[in-house]
C-alpha atoms as an extended CHARMM CRD file, in Angstrom:
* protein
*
       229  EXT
         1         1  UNK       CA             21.4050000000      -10.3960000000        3.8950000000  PROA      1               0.0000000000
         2         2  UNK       CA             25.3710000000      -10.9410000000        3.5230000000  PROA      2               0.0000000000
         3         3  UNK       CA             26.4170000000      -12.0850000000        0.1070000000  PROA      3               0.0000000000
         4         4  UNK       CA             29.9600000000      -13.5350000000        0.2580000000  PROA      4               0.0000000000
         5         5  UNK       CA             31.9770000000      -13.7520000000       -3.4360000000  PROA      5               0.0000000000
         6         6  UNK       CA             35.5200000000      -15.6700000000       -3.5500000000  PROA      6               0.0000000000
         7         7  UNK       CA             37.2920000000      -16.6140000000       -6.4120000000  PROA      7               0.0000000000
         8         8  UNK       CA             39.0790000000      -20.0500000000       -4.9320000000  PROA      8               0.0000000000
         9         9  UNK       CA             36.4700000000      -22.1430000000       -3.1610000000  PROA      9               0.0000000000
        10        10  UNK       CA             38.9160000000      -22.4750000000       -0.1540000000  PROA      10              0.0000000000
        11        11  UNK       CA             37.9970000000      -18.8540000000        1.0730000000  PROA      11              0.0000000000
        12        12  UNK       CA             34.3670000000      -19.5670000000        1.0030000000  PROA      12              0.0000000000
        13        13  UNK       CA             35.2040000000      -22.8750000000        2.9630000000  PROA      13              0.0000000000
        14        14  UNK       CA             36.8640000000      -20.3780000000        5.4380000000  PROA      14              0.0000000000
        15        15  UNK       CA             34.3490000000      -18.2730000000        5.9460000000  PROA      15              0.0000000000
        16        16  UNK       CA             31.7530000000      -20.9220000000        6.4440000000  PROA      16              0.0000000000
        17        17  UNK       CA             33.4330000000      -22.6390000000        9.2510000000  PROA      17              0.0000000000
        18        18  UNK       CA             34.0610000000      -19.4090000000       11.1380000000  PROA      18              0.0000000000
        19        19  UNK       CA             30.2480000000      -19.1270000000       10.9110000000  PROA      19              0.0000000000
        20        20  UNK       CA             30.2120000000      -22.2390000000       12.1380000000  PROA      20              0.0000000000
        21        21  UNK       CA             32.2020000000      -21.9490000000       15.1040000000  PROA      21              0.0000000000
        22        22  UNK       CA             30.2570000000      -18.5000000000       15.7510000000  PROA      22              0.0000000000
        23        23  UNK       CA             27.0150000000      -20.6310000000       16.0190000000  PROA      23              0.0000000000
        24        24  UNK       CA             25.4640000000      -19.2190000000       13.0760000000  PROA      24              0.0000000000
        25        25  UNK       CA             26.6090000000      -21.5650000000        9.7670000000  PROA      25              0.0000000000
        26        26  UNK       CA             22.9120000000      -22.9080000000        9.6530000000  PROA      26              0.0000000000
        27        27  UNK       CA             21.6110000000      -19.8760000000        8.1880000000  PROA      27              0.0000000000
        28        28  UNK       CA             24.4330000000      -19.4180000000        5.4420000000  PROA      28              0.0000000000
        29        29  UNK       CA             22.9010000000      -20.9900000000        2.2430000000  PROA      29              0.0000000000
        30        30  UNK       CA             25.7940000000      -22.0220000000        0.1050000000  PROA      30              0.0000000000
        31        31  UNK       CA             25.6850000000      -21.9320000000       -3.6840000000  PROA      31              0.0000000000
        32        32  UNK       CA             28.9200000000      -22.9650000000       -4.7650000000  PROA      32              0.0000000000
        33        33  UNK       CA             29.8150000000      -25.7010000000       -7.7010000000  PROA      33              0.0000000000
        34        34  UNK       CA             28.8790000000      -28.2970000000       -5.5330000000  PROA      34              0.0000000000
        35        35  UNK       CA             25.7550000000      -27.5230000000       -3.7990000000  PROA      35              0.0000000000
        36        36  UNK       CA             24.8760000000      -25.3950000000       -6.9580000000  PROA      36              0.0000000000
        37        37  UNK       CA             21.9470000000      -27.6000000000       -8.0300000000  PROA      37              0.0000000000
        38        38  UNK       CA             18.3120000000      -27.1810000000       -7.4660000000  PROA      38              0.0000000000
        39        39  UNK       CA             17.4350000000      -30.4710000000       -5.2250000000  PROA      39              0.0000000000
        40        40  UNK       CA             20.2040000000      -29.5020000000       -2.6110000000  PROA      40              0.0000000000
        41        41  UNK       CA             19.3860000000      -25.8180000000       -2.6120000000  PROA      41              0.0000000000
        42        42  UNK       CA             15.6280000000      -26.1700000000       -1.6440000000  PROA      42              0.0000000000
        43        43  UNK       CA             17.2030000000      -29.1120000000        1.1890000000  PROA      43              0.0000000000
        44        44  UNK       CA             19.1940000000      -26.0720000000        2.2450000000  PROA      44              0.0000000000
        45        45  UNK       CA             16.2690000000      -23.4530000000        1.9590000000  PROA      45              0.0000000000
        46        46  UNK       CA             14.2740000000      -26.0390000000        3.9780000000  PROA      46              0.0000000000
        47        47  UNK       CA             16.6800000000      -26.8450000000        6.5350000000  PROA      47              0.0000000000
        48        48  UNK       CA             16.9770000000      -23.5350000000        7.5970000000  PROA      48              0.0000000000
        49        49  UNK       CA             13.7390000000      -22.3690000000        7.5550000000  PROA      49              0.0000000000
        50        50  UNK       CA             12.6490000000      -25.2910000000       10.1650000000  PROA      50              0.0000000000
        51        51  UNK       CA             15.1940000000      -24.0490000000       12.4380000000  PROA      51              0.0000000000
        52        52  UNK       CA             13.0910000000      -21.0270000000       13.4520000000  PROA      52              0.0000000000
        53        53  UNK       CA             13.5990000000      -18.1590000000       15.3340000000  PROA      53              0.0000000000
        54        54  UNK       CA             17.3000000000      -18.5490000000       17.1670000000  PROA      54              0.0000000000
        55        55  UNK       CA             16.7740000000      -20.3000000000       20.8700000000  PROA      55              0.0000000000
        56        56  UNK       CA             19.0420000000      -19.6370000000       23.7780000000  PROA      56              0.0000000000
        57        57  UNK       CA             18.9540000000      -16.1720000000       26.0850000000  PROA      57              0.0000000000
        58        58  UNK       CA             21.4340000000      -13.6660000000       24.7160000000  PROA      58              0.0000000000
        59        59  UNK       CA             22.4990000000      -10.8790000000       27.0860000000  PROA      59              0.0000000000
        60        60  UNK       CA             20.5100000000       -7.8610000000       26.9430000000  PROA      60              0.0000000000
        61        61  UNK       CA             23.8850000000       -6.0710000000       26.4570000000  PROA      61              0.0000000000
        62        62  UNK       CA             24.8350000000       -8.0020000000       23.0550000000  PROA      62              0.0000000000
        63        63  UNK       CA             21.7380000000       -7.4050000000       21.3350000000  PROA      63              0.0000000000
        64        64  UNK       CA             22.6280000000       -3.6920000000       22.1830000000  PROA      64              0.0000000000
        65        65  UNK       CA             26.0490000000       -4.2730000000       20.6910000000  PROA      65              0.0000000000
        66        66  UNK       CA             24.7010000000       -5.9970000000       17.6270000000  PROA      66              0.0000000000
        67        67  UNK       CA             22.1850000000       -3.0360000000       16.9440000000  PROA      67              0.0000000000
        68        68  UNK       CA             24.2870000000       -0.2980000000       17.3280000000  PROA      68              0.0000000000
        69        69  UNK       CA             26.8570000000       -2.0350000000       15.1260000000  PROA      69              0.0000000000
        70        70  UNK       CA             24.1030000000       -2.8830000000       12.7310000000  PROA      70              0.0000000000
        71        71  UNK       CA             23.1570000000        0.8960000000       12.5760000000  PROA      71              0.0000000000
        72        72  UNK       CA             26.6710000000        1.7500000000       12.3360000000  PROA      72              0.0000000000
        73        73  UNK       CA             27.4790000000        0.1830000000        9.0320000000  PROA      73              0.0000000000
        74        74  UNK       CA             23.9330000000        1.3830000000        8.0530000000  PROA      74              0.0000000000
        75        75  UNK       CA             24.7400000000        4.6650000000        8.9510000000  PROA      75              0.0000000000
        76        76  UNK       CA             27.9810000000        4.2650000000        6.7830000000  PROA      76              0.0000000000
        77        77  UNK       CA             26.8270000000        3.6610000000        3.3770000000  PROA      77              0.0000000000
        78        78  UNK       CA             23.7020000000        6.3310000000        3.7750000000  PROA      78              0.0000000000
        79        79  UNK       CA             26.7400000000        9.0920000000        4.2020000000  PROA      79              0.0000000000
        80        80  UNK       CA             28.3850000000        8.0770000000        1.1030000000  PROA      80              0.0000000000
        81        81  UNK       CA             25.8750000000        8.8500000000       -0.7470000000  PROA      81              0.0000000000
        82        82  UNK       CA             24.6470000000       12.4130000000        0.7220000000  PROA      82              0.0000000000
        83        83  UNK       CA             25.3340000000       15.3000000000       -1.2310000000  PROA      83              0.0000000000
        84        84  UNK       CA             28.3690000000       17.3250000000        0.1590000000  PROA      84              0.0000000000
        85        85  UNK       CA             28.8680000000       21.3610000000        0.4280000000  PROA      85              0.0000000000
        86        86  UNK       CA             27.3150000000       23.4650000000       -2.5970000000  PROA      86              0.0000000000
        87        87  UNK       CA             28.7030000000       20.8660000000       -5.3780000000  PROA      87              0.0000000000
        88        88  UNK       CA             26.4440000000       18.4270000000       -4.4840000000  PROA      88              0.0000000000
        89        89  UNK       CA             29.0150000000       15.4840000000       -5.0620000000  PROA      89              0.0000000000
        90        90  UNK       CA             28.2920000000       12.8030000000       -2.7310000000  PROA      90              0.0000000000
        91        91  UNK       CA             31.5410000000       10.8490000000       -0.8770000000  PROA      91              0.0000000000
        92        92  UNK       CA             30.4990000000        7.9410000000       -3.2620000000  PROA      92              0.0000000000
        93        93  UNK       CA             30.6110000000        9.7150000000       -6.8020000000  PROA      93              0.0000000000
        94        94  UNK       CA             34.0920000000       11.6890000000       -5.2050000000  PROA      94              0.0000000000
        95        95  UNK       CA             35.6820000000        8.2290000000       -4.7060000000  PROA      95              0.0000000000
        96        96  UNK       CA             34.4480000000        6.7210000000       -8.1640000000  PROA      96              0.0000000000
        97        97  UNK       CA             36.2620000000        9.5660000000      -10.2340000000  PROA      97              0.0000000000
        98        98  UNK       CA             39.5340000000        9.6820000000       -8.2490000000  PROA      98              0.0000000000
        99        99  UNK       CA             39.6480000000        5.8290000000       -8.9280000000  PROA      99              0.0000000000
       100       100  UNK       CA             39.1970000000        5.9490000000      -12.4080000000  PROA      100             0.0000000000
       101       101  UNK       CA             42.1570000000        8.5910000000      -12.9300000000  PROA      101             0.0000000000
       102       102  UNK       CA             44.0520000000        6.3640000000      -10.7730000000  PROA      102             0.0000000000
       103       103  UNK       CA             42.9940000000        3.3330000000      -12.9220000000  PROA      103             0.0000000000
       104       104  UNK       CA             43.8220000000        5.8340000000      -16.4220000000  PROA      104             0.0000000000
       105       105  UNK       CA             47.4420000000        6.4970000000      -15.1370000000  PROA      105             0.0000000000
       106       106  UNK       CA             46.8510000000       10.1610000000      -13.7280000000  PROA      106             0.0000000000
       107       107  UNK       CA             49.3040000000       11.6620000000      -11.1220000000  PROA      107             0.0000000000
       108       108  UNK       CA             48.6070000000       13.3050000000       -8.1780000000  PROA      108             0.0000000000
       109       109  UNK       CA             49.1590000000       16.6120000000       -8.6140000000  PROA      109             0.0000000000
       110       110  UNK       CA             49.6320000000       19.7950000000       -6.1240000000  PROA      110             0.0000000000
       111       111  UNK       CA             47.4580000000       22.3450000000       -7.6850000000  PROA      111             0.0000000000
       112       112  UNK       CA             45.5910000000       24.2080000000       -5.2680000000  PROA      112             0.0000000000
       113       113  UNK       CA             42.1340000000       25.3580000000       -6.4750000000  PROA      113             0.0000000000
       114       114  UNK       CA             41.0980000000       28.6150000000       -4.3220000000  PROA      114             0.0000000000
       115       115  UNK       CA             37.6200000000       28.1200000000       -2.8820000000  PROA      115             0.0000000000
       116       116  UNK       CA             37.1910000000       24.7490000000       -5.1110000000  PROA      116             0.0000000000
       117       117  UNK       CA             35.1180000000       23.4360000000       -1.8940000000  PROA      117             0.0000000000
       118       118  UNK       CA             32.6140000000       26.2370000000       -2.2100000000  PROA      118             0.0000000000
       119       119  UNK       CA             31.7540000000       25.7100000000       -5.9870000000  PROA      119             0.0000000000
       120       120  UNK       CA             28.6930000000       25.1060000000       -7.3850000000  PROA      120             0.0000000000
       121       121  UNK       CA             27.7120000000       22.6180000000      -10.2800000000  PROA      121             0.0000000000
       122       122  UNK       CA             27.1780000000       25.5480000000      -12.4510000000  PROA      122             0.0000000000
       123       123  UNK       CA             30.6860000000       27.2070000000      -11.0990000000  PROA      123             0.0000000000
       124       124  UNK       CA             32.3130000000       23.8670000000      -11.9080000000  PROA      124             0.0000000000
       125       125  UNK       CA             30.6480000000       23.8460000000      -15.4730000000  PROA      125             0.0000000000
       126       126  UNK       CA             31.8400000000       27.9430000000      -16.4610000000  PROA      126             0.0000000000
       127       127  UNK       CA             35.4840000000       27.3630000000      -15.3200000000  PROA      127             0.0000000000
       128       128  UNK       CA             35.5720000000       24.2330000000      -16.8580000000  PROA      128             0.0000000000
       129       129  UNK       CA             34.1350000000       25.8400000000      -19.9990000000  PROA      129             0.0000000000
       130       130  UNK       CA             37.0460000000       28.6250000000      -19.6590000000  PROA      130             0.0000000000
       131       131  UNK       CA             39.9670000000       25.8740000000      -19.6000000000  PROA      131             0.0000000000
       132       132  UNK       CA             38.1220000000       24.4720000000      -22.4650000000  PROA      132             0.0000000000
       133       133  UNK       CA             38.9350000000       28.0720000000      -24.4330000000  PROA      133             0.0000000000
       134       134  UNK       CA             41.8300000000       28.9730000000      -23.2770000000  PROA      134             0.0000000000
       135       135  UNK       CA             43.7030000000       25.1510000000      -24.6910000000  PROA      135             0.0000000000
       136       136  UNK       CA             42.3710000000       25.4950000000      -27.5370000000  PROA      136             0.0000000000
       137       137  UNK       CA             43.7720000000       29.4870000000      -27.8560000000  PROA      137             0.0000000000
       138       138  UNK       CA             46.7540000000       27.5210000000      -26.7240000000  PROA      138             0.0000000000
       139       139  UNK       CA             47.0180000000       25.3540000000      -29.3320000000  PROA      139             0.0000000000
       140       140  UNK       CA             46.1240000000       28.1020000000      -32.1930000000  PROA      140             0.0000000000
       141       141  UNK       CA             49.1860000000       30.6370000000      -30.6550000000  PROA      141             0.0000000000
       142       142  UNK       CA             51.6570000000       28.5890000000      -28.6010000000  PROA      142             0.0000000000
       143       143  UNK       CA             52.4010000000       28.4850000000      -25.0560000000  PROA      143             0.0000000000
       144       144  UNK       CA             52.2340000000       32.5400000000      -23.8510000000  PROA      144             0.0000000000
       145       145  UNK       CA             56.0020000000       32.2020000000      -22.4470000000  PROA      145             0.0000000000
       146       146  UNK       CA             57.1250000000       31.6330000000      -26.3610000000  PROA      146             0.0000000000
       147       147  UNK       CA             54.6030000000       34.2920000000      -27.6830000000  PROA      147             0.0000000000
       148       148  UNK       CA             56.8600000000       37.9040000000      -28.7670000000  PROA      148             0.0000000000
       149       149  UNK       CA             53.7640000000       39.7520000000      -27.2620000000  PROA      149             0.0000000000
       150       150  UNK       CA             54.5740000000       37.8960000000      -23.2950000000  PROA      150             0.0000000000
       151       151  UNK       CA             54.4780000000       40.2490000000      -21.0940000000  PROA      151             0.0000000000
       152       152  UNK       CA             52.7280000000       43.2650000000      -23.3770000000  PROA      152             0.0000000000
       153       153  UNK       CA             50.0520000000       44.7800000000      -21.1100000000  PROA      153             0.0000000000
       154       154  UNK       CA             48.1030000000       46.6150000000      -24.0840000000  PROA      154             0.0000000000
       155       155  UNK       CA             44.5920000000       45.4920000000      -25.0570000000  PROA      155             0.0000000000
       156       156  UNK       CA             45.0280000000       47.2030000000      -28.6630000000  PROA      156             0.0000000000
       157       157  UNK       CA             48.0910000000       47.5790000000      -30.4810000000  PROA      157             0.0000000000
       158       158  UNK       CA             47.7330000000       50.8200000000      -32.4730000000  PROA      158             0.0000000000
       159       159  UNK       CA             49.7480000000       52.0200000000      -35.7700000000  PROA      159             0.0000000000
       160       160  UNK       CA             50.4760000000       55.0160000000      -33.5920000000  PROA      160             0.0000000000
       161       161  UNK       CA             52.1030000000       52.8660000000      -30.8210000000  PROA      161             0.0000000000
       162       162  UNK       CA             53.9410000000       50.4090000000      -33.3480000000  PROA      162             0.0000000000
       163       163  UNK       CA             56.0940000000       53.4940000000      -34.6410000000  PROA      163             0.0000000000
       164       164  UNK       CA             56.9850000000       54.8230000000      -31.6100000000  PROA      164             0.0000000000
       165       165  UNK       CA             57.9620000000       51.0500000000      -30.1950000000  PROA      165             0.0000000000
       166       166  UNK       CA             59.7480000000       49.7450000000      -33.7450000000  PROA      166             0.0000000000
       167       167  UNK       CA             62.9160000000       52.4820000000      -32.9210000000  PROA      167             0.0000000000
       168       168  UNK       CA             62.7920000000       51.5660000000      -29.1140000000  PROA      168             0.0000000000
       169       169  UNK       CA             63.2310000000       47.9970000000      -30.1450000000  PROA      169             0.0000000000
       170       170  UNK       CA             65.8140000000       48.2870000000      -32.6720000000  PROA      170             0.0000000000
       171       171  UNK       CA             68.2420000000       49.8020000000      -29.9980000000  PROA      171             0.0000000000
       172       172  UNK       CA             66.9560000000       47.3150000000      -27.3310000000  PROA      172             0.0000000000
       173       173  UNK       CA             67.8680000000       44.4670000000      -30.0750000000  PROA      173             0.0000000000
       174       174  UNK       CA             71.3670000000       46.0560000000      -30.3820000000  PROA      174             0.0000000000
       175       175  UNK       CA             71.7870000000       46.5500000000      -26.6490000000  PROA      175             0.0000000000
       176       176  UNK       CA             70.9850000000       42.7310000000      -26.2580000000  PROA      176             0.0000000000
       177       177  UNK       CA             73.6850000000       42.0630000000      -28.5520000000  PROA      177             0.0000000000
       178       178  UNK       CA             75.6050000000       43.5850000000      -27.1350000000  PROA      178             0.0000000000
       179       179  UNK       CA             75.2660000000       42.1870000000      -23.9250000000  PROA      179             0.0000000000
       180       180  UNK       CA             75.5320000000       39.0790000000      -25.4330000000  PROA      180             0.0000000000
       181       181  UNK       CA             78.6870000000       39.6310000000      -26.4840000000  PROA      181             0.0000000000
       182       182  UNK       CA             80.3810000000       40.2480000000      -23.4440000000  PROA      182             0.0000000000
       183       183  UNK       CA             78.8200000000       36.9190000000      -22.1650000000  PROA      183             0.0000000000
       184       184  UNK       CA             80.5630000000       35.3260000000      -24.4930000000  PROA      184             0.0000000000
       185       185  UNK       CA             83.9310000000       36.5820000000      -24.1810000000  PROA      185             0.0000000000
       186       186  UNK       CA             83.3570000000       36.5490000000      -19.9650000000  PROA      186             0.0000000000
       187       187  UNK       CA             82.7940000000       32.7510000000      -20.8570000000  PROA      187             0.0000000000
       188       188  UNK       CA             85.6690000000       31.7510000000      -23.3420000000  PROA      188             0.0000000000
       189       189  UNK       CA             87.8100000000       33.3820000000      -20.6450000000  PROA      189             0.0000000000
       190       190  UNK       CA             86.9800000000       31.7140000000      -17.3750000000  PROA      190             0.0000000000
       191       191  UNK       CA             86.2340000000       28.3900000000      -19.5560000000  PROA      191             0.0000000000
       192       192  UNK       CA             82.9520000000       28.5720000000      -18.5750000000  PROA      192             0.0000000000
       193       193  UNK       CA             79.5460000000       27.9540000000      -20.8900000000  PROA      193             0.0000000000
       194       194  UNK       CA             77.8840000000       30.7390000000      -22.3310000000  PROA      194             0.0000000000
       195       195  UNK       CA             74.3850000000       31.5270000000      -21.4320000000  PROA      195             0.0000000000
       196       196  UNK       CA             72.1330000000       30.5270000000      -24.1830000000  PROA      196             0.0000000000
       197       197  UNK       CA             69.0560000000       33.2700000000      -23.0910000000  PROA      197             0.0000000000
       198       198  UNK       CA             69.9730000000       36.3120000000      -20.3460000000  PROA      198             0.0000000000
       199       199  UNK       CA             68.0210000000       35.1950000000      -17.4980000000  PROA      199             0.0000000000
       200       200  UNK       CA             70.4540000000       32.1670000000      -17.2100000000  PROA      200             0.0000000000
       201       201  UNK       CA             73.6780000000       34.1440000000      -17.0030000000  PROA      201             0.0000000000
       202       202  UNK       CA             73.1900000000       34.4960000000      -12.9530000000  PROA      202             0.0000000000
       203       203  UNK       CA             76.1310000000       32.0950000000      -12.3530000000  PROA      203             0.0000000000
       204       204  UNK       CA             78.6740000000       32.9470000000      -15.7250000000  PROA      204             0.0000000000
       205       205  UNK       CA             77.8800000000       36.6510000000      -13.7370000000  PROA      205             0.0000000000
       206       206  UNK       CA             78.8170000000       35.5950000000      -10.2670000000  PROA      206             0.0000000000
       207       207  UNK       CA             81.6060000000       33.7270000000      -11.4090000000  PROA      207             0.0000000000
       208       208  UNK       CA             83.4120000000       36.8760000000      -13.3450000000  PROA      208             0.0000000000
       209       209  UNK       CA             82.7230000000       39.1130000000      -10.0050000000  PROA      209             0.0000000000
       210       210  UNK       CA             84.2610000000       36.7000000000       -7.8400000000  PROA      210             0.0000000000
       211       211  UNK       CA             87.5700000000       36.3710000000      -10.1190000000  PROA      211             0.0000000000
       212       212  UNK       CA             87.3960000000       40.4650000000      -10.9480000000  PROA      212             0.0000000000
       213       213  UNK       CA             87.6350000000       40.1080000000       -6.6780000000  PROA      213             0.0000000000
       214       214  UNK       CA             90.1000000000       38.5390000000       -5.9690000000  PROA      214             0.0000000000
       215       215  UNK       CA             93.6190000000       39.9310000000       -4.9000000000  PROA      215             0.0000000000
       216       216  UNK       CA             96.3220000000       40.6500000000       -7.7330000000  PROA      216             0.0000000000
       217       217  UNK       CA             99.0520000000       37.7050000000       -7.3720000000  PROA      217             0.0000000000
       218       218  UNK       CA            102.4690000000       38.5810000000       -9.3870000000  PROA      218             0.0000000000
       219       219  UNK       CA            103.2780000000       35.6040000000      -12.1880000000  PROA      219             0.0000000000
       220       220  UNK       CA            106.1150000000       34.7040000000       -9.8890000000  PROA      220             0.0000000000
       221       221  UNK       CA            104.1700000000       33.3950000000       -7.1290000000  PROA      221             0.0000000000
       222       222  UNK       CA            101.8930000000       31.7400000000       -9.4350000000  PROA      222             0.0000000000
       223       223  UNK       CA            104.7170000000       29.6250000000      -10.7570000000  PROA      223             0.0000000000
       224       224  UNK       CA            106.5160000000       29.2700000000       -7.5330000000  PROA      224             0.0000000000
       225       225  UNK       CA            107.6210000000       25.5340000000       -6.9370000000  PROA      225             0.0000000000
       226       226  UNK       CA            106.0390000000       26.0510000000       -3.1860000000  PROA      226             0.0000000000
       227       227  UNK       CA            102.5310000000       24.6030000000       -5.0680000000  PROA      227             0.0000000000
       228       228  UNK       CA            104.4270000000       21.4920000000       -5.3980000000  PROA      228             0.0000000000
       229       229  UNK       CA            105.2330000000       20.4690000000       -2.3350000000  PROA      229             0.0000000000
């Protein structure tokens, strides 16, 4: 059984007549607006069902065609729904999420989860569990690039270990400023914009070597009128 749905009555008009023309119209039973009444659907029901089984000889090779085609689309839908690699997701459940993030407004993105194919339902649950803690650490300290500990491999920070690091980072701190410094004088004298955090003074750097480079030039040739022309 085929059921065919249109909004504008034209398209069901279109389809009908193509059934027509393919010889088989007398078996659609239409049920739009105006045939949408009980006398005219049992005249319909009964129409039909007097015309019996179809007459003519059909090639041996069609009815082929028509079954393998019929088992084709069978085939089809049974695959969408048969649980895929250890997740068990089926094609069908894989297709309804990603269309409801595309119907929320979610983007694409190119994360690349390792292995993510070989993942079980119970694997999915644990990581997804894991993400769950580590936003909401996230949220109670701050994103772990802004955090003064970044980059601190110890597990335990003992009173021990804070004296001996407290000097080390005083003299750090003044090295820093130091540094800092001389950005901003390297800047203010090639006109150039001082690096607000040290990791960003790559260009202010290259810019200095390149002028500390080049050849001396006496102040007359600098002012020579020979630029002018």
């Amino acid at each position: 059984t085929v059921l065919f749905v249109a909004e504008k009555m034209a398209a069901l008009e279109v389809v009908k007549r193509r059934l027509d023309n393919a010889g088989v119209g007398d078996a659609c039973l239409e049920l739009h607006s105006n045939k949408a009444n009980k006398r005219m659907m049992l005249e319909e029901l009964r129409r039909t069902w007097q015309l019996g089984s179809p007459r003519g000889q059909f090639p041996s090779a069609l009815t082929e065609q028509l079954l393998q085609a019929r088992d084709k689309l069978n085939a089809h839908a049974e695959r969408m729904h048969v649980p895929f690699g250890a997740s068990g997701l089926t094609p069908y459940q894989v297709f309804g999420q990603l269309t409801r993030l595309r119907q929320s407004g979610q983007k694409p993105v190119d994360i690349e989860l390792e292995g993510a194919t070989d993942w079980t339902d119970e694997g999915v649950s644990s990581r997804r569990k894991l993400l769950d803690e580590v936003s909401q650490r996230i949220n109670e300290i701050g994103l772990p690039i802004h955090h003064p500990w970044r980059g601190v491999g110890l597990d335990v920070v003992l009173p021990t270990t804070v004296e001996r690091l407290v000097p080390r980072i005083a003299s750090l701190l003044e090295q820093a400023k130091a540094v800092q410094a001389k950005l901003i004088d390297i800047a203010a004298r090639i006109e150039g914009d001082a690096p607000r955090i040290l990791s960003d003074s790559g260009d202010l750097e290259d810019r200095a070597e390149l002028l500390a480079s080049a050849p001396d030039l006496p102040a007359e040739a600098l002012v020579s009128p020979a630029w002018d022309d």
